[in-house]
N, C-alpha and C positions, 0 to 999 in steps of 0.2 A: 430274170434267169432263176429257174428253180434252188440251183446251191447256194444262191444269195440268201433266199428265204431260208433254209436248213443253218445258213449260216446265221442270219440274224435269228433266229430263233432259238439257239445255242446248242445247238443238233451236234456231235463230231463223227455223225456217221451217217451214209445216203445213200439208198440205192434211188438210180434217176433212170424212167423209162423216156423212152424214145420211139416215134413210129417214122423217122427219117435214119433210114442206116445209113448213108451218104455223110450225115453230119454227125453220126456217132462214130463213124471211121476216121473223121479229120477231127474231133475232140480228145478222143484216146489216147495219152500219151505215147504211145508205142506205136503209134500210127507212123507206116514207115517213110508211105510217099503220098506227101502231102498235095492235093491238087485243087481245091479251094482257096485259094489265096486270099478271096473277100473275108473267108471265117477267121484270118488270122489273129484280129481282135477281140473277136466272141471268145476263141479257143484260149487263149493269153488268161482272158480274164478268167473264164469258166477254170482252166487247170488252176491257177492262184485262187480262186475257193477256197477248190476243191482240196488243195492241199494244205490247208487250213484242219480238215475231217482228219479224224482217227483214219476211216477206211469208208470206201464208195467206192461204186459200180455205175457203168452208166454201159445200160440194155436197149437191144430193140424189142419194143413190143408192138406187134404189126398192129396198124389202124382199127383193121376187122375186129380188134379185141380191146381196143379202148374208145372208143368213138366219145366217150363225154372228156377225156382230154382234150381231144380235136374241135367238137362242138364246142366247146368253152372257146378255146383262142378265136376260132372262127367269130361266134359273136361277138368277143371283145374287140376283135380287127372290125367288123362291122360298126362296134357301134361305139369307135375310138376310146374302149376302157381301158388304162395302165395300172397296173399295181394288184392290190388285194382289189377278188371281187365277192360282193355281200350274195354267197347265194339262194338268198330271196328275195334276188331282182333277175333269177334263174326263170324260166319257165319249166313244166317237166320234157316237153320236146329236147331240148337244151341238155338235157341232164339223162337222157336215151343212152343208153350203154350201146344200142344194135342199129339206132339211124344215125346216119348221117344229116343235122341238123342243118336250114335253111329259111330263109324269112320267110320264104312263101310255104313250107309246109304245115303251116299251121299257128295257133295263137301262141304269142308269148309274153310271160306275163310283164320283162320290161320296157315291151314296145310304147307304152304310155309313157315312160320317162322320158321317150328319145326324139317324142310326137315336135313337129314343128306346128 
């Protein structure tokens, strides 16, 4: 979770984007009617952070405008990474602010790590 990292990193302040408004509405404190029920642990955790911080926001920023957000998780759900990732085990596909990144769209460069 992003305000863990702001948090271990001794941050008391974070703006966190978001391209799922669904799960920016059931995060939100002031969120009034909750209907996710699965997130009620993520949310738990994520506002105990958060309020840890001086002061944070947490925005949507639609997909269209961030895509090496998305490309990042994407490949790391693909290719089972958790935590910090090095990146220059990025490709530049990968790291595309305007594609949407995929195995088959082209070379990257840590496909050799992950080679069987």
């Amino acid at each position: 979770m992003a305000v863990e990292l702001v948090d271990s990193m001794g941050y008391d302040q974070a703006l966190l984007h978001c391209d799922n408004l669904i799960v920016i509405n059931e995060l939100k404190p002031q969120a009034k009617a909750r209907s996710l029920f699965k997130l009620d642990a993520a949310r738990n955790r994520f506002l105990k952070r958060c309020s840890k911080l001086r002061s944070w926001d947490l925005i949507h920023t639609p997909r269209t405008y961030n895509f090496i957000a998305h490309n990042i998780a994407k490949w790391a759900k693909f290719t089972n990474i958790v935590g910090n990732i090095n990146r220059l085990n990025l490709g530049t596909k990968i790291l595309d602010d305007y594609v949407e990144w995929s195995r088959d769209n082209g070379c990257w460069i840590a496909s050799c790590l992950f080679c069987v």
